[in-house]
C-alpha positions in Angstrom: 50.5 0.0 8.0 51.5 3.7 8.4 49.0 5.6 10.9 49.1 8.5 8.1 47.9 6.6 6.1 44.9 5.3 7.7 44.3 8.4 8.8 44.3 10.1 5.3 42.0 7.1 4.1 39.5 7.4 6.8 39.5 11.1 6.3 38.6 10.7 2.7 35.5 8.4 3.8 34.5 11.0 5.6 34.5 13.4 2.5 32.8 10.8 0.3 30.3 10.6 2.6 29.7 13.7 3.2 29.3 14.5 -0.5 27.1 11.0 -1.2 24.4 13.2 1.8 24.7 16.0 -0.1 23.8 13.7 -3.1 21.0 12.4 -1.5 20.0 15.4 -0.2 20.0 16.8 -3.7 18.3 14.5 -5.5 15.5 13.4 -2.7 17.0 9.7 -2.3 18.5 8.0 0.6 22.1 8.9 0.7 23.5 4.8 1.5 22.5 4.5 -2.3 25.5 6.7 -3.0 27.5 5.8 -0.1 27.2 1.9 -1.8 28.5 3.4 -5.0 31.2 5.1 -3.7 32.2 2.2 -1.7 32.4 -0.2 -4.5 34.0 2.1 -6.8 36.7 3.2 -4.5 37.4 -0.5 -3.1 39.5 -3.2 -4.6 37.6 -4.1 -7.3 37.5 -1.0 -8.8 40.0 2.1 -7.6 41.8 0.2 -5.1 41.7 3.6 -2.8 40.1 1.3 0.0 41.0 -2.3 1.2 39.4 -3.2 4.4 41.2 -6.4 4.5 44.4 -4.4 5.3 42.3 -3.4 8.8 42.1 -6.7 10.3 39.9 -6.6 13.0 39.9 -2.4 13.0 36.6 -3.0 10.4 34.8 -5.2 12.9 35.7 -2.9 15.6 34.2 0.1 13.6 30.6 -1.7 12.6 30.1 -3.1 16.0 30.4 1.0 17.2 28.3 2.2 14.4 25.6 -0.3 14.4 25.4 0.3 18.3 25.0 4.4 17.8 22.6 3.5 15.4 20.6 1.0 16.7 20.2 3.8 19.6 19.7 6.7 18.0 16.3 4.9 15.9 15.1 3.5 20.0 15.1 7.1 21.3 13.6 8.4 18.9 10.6 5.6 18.0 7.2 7.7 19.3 5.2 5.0 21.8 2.1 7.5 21.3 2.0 6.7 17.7 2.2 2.7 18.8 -0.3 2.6 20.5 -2.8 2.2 17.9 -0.7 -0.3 16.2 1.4 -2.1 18.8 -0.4 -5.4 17.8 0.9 -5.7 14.1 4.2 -3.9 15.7 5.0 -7.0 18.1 3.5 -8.7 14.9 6.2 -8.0 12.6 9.2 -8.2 14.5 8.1 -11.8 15.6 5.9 -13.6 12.9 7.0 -11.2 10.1 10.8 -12.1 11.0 10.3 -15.8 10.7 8.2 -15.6 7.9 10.7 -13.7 6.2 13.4 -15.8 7.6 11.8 -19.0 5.9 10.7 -17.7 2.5 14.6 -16.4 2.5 16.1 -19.7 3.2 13.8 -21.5 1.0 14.5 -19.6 -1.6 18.2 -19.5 -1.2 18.0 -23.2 -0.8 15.8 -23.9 -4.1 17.6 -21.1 -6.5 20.5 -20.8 -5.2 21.6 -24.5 -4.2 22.0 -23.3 -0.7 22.1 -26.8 2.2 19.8 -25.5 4.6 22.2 -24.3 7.3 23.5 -21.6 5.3 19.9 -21.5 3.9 18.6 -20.5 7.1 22.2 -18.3 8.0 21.1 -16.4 4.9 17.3 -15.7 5.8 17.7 -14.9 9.7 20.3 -12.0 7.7 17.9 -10.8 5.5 15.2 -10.7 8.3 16.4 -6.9 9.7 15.0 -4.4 7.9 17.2 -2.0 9.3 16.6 1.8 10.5 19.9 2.8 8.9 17.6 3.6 5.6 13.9 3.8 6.6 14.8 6.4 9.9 15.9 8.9 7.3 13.6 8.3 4.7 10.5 8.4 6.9 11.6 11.8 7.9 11.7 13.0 4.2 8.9 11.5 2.9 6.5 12.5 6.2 4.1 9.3 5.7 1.3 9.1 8.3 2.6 9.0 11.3 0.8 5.2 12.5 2.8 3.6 9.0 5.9 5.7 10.1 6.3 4.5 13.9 5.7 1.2 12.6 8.2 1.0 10.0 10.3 2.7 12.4 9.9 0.4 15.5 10.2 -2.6 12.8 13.4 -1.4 11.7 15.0 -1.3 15.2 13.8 -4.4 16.8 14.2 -6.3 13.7 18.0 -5.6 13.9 18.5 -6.7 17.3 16.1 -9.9 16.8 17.7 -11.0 13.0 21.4 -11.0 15.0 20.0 -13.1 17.9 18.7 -15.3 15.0 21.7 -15.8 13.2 24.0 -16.0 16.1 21.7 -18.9 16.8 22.0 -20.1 13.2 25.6 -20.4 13.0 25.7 -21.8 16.4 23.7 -24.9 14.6 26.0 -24.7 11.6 29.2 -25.1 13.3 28.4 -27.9 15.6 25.8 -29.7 13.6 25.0 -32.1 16.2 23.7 -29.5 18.4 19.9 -30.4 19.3 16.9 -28.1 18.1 15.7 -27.6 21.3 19.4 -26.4 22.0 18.6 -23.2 19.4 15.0 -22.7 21.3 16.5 -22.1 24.4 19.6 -20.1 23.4 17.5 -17.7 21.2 14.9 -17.1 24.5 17.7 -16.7 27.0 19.7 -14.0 24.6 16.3 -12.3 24.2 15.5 -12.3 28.1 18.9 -11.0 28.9 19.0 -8.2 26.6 15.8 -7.2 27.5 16.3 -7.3 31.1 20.2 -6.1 30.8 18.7 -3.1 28.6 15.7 -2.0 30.6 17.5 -1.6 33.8 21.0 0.5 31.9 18.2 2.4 30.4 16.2 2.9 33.9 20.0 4.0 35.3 20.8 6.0 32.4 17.7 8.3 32.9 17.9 8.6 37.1 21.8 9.7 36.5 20.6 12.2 33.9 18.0 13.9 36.0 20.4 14.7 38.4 21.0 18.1 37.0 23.1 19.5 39.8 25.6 17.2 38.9 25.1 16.6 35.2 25.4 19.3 33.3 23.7 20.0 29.7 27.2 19.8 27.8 28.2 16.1 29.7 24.6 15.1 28.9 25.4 13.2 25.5 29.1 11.9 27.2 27.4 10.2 30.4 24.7 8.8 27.5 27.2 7.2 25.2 28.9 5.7 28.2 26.0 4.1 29.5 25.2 3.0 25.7 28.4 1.5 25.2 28.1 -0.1 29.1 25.4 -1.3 28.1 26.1 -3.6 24.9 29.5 -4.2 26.7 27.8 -5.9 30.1 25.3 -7.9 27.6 27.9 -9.2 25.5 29.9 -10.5 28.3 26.7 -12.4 29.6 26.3 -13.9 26.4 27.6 -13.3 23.2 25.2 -11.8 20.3 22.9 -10.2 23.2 24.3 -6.2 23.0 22.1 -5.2 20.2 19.3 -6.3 21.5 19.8 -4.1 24.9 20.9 -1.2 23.3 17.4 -1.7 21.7 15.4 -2.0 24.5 17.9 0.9 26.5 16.9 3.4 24.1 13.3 3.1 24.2 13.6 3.0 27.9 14.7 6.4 27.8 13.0 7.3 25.4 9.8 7.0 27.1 11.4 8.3 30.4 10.9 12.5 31.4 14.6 13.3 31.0 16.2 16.7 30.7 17.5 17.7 27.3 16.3 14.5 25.5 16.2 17.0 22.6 20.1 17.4 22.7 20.8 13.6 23.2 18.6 12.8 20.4 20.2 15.6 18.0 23.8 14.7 19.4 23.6 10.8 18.0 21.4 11.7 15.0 24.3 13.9 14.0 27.2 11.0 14.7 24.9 8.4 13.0 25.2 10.2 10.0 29.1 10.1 10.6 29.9 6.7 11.3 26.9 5.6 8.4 28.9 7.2 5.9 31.8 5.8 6.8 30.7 2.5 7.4 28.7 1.9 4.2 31.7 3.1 2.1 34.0 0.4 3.9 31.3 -2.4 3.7 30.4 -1.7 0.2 34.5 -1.8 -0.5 34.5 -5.8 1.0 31.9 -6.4 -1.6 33.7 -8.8 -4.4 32.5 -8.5 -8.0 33.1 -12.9 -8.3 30.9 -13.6 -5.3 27.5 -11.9 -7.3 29.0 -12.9 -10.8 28.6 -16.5 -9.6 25.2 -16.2 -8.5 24.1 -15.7 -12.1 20.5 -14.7 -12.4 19.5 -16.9 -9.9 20.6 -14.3 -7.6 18.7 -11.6 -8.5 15.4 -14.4 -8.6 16.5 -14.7 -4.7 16.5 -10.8 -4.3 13.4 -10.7 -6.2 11.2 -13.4 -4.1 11.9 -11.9 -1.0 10.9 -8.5 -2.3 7.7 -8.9 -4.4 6.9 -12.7 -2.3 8.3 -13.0 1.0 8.2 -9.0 1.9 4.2 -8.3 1.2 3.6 -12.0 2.9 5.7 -11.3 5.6 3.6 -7.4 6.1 -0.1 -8.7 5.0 0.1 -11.7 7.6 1.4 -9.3 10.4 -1.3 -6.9 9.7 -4.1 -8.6 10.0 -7.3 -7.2 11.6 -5.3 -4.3 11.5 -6.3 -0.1 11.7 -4.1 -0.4 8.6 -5.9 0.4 5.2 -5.1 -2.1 2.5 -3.1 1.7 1.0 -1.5 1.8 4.1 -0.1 -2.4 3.9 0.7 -2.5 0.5 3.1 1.2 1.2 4.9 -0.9 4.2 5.2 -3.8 1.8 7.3 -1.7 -0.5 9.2 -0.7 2.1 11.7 -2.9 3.2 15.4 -1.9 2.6 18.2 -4.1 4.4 21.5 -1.8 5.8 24.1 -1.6 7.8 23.8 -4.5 10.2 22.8 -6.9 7.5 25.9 -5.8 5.5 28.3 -6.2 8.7 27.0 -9.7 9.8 27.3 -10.8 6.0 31.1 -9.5 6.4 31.4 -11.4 10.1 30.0 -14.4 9.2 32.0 -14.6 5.3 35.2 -14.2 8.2 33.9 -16.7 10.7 32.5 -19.4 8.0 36.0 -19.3 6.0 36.9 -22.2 8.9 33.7 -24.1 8.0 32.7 -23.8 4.2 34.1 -20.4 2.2 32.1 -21.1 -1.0 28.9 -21.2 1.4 30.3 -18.1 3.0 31.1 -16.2 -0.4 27.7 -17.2 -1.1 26.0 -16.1 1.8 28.3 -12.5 1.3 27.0 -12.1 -2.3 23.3 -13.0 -1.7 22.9 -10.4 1.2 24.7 -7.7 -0.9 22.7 -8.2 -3.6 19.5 -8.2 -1.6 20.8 -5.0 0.0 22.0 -3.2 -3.1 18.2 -4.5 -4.4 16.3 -3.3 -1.6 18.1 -0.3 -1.3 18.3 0.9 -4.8 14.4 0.2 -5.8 13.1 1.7 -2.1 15.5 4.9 -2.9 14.3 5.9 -6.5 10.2 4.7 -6.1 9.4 5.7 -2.5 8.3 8.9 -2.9 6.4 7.5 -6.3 4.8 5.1 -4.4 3.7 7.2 -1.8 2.1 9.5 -3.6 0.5 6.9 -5.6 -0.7 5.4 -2.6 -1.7 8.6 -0.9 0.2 7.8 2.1 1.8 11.4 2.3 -1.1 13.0 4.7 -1.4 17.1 5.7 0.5 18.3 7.9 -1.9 19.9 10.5 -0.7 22.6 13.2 -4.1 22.7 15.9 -3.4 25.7 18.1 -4.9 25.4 21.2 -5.4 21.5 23.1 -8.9 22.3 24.4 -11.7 20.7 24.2 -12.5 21.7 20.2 -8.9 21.3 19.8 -8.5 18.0 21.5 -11.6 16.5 19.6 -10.4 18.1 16.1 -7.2 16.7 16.4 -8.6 13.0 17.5 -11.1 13.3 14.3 -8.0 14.3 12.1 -5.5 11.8 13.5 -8.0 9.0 13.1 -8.4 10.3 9.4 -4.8 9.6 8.6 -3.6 13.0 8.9 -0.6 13.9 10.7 -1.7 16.6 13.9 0.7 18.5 16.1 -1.0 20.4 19.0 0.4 23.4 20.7 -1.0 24.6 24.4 0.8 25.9 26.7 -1.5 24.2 29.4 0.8 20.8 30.7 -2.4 19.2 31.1 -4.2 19.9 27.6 -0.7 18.7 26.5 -0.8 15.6 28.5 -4.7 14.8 27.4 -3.9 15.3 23.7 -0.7 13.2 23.5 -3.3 10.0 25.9 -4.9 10.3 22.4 -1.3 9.1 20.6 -1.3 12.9 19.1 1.8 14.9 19.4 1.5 17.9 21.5 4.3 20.9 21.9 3.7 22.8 25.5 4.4 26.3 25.2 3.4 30.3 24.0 1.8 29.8 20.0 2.5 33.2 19.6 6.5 32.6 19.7 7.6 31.7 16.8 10.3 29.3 18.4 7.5 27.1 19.7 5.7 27.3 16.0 9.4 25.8 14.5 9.2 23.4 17.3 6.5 22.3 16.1 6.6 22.4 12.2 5.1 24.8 11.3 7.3 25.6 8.2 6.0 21.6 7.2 2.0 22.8 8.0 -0.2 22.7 5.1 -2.8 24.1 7.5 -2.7 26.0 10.7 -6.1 26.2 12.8 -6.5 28.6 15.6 -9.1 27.0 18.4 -8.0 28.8 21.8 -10.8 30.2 23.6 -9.1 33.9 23.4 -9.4 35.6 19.8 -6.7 37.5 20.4 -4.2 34.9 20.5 -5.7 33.0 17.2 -5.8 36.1 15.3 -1.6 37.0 16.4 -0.7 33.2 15.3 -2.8 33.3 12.1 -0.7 37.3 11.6 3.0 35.2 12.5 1.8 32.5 9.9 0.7 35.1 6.7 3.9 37.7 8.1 6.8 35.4 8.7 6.0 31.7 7.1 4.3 32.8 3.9 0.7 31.2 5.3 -1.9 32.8 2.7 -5.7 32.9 3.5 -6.5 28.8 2.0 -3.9 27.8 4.8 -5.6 29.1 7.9 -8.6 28.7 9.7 -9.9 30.0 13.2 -12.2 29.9 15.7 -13.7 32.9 16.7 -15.6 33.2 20.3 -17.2 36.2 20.3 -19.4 36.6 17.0 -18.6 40.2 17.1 -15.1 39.5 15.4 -16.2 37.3 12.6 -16.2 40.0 10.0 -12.0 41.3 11.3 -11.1 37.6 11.1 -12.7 37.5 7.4 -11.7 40.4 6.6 -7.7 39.7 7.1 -8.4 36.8 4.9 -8.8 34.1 7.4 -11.3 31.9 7.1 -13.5 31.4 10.5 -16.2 30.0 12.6 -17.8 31.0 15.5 -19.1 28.0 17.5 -21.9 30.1 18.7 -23.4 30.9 15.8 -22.7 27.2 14.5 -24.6 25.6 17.6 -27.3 28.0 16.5 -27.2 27.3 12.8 -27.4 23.2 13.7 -29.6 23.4 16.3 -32.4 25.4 13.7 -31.7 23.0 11.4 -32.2 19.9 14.1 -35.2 20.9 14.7 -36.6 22.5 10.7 -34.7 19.2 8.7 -34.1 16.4 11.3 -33.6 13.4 9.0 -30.6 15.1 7.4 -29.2 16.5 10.6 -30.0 13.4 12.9 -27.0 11.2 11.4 -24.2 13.8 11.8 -23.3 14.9 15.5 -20.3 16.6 16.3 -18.4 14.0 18.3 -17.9 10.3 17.4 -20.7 9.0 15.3 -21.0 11.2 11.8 -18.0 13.0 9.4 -18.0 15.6 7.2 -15.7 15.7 4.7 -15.0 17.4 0.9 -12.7 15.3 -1.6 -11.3 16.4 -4.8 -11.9 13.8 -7.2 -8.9 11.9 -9.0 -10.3 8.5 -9.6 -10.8 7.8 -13.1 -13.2 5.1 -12.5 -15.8 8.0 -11.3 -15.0 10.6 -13.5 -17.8 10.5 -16.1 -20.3 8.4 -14.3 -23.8 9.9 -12.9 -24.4 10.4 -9.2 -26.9 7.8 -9.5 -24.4 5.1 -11.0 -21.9 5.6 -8.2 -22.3 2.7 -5.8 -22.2 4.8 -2.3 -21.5 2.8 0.5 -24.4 2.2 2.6 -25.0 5.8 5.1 -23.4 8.3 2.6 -24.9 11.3 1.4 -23.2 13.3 -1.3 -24.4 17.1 -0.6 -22.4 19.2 -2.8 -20.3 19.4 -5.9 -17.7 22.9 -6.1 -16.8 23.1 -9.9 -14.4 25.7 -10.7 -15.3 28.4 -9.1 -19.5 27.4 -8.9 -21.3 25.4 -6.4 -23.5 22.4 -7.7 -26.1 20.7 -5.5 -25.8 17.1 -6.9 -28.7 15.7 -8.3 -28.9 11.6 -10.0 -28.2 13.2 -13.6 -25.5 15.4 -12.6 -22.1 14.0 -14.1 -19.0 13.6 -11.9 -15.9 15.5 -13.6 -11.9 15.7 -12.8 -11.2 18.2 -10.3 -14.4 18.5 -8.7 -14.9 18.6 -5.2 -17.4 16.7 -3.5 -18.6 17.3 -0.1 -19.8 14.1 1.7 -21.5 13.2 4.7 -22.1 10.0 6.7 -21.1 8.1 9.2 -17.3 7.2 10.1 -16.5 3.9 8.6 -18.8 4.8 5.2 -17.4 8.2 4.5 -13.9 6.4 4.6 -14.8 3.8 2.0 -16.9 6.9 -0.2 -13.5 8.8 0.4 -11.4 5.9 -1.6 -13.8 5.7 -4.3 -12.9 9.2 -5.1 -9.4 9.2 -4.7 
């Protein structure tokens, strides 16, 4: 074939998929949705603008580059702090969740589809990998709480490495059927033991060579990366087969965790050519899709999709979260949540090549139930994320905490362990370094410049609270929010040390505390009304908290008909603009905010009557 030509073709990929982001952008759905459509309409079946079959092994080439930049670029950038809390139903779902997924695949493959259990299995251990190619860029658009985030996140990346391991292993089994069982045990734990230990020591390299600044400079930063990322997968490979992945996996989050200088700029460089080589490859996988392969599935096909998303996709989750820190809001959102991408679509391609030797039909087959499940998965998780989020109240506040002292620190932990997402800024190291031992984000640097406030997200805040010690600094970064993000007065709140400057915080609009007169305030009331005060202590043991009611099932009913949980104490209603003190008679309405107090666990069970 001409080069010119492939040139001119791959240059109009790269205009397709630039316009199916833009798309995606637009419309507030994951752009692979559109990159899938553009593939299939501009491939044989349709246009006839792409063929990849004309690219021999060029295609292969292309989705073993892209799926390694990708695979990366989703290790870097997984946040350990965030897994800590959840690192159990993490290691969880990339293990147990994998093969349960993996079985209820292959079974139903086998019983719907026809499927001998070989391919059965072939076809599950595909389906497995969840893939960061669509959750990554959704979880940063949709800003779920940040534990169901890093989860999904972490899932997504591991489950790519560990679904190829599995169906390398698979097709080992299909072609030489007489290989033992206990053969596929031990070549599944020796890939996963090499990449591991292949990965962890590139990665461990890759992060001295970068903090040798003298030598390495900021602009060869990203070059001496991608070598070492490509070394990497190349020296696992040649160890054994179907172990690169995996490495690259275990590389990435190896640096990722490691104090390197301009992580920032290695992280931005591959997010950027991710989105490159994910348009492109999409567009060419979608164009190997053939219309015969899912015509001959029939219905039964789209039964297979649908088991593994409403059956085998919530099993796979609620089993894996178990005695979770994962509300039964928060399981059901990662249930929904389960699109396959780019590395399911390429081994579906590979192993349609590889099994044309062994049995095509089962090949075809295998090609057209994995497209279908991905075209499923990717279409229903594109339009009713969002919906689903907000009908699961998943989407939390965004919180900017000013200031990692201790009120700071202890804020942020209460808010963090709420569900809402906290950022903290200090320019103390070690506030920084206490705050982010919690699992809570923390940005070192001067509040008062506005760079660090972007660096933080403050133009993604719903609230900003000021708690430094010096009023003069939380009055300036309440000013920067009102003058130059558009922060009005319900969108700030400050701490004010000296009680002398209550009334200029209040009367700028802000609305303020002073923790001296506070301390006085509860310590009158400990000792004038000590059964109400004695349950709620600023610390660990009681919350405060005011909800705006949206539950229909309350809205009508009495105070006294509401079944509190045991150690809650409703203390106000605000109705419109009045103040209610709630009494058994006094009748719950839409829109009302109650105030509730109690201790921890009960004022989160009150809270999900209410909302």
């Amino acid at each position: 074939m001409d080069p010119i030509y492939i040139f001119a073709i791959f240059a109009m990929i790269l205009a397709v998929g630039i316009i199916a982001q833009m798309f995606g952008k637009l419309l507030h759905t994951p752009s692979i949705v559109f990159l899938l459509a553009a593939g299939i309409l501009l491939g044989p079946e349709c246009a006839g603008l792409i063929d990849p079959e004309l690219y021999g092994e060029g295609v292969r080439l292309v989705v073993t580059f892209a799926v390694v930049i990708v695979v990366f670029d989703g290790g870097i950038n997984i946040d350990l702090r965030h897994l800590r809390a959840v690192s159990r139903s993490a290691l969880m779902l990339v293990s147990v969740g994998v093969l349960i997924t993996m079985t209820g695949g292959a079974f139903a493959a086998h019983e719907l589809v026809g499927l001998n259990w070989g391919f059965a299995f072939l076809f599950g251990a595909v389906v497995a990998a969840t893939g960061p190619t669509v959750i990554v860029p959704l979880m940063r658009e949709l800003k779920v709480n940040n534990r169901v985030r890093s989860i999904l996140e972490m899932e997504g990346i591991f489950n790519d490495a560990i679904s190829v391991i599995l169906a390398a292993v698979v097709f080992e089994w299909i072609a030489a059927p007489y290989s033992p069982v206990e053969y596929g045990l031990v070549m599944f734990q020796l890939r996963i033991a090499i990449g591991a230990t292949v990965g962890m020591l590139c990665g461990i390299a890759c992060a001295f060579s970068l903090s040798q600044t003298q030598i390495i400079t900021k602009q060869l930063t990203p070059l001496v990366t991608m070598s070492f990322v490509f070394t990497t997968y190349a020296i696992a490979e040649l160890i054994l087969n179907e172990t690169g992945i995996f490495a690259v996996a275990i590389a990435a989050i190896t640096m990722g965790m490691a104090d390197i200088p301009y992580k920032k700029e290695i992280q931005e460089f591959k997010s950027d050519l991710s989105v490159i080589l994910l348009s492109a490859i999409f567009i060419i996988l979608a164009a190997m899709l053939k219309f015969d392969n899912i015509l001959a599935l029939g219905m039964n096909g789209l039964f297979v999709a649908a088991a593994i998303i409403l059956l085998v996709r919530p099993t796979a989750v609620f089993v894996s979260t178990v005695r979770s820190r994962f509300s039964w809001r928060d399981r059901l959102f990662i249930s929904a949540i389960g699109p396959r991408g780019v590395v399911p679509a390429s081994m579906a391609a590979y192993f349609a090549i590889e099994l044309a030797y062994v049995d095509p039909v089962a090949g075809d087959t295998v090609m057209g139930l994995v497209f279908l499940c991905i075209i499923a998965t990717v279409l229903l998780t594109g339009i009713f994320a969002r919906p689903v989020a907000r009908i699961l109240k998943v989407i939390p506040m965004e919180i900017l905490i000013v200031g990692g002292g201790g009120v700071g620190c202890t804020l942020a932990h209460r808010l963090t362990r709420r569900g809402e997402n906290v950022v903290v800024i200090d320019a103390d190291s070690e506030n920084c370094q206490r705050v982010e031992r919690l699992g809570i984000p923390a940005v070192e640097g001067d509040a008062a410049d506005v760079a660090t406030l972007r660096k933080a997200g403050i133009e993604n805040a719903k609230y900003i609270v000021a708690t430094t010690d010096r009023d003069g600094v939380n009055l300036l970064v309440c000013q920067i929010a009102t003058n130059k993000f558009g922060f009005d007065e319900s969108r700030l709140v400050a701490r004010v040390n000296d009680p002398a400057n209550l009334s200029t915080f209040r009367d700028l609009g802000i609305r303020s505390m002073s923790p001296i007169t506070s301390a006085a305030s509860i310590l009158d009331n400990l000792i004038t009304h000590p059964s109400l005060f004695s349950m709620y202590e600023i610390g660990e043991k009681g919350e405060i908290i005011e909800i705006a009611v949206t539950k229909h099932e309350v809205i009508g009913k009495a105070v006294r008909d509401l079944s509190l949980p045991e150690g809650v104490l409703i203390v106000l209603v605000r109705r419109g603009e009045g103040t209610l003190i709630p009494h058994g008679d006094l009748t719950i309405e839409s829109e009302d905010r109650v105030t509730i107090i109690g201790d921890l666990d009960s004022v989160g069970r009150a809270v999900e009557m209410f909302r």
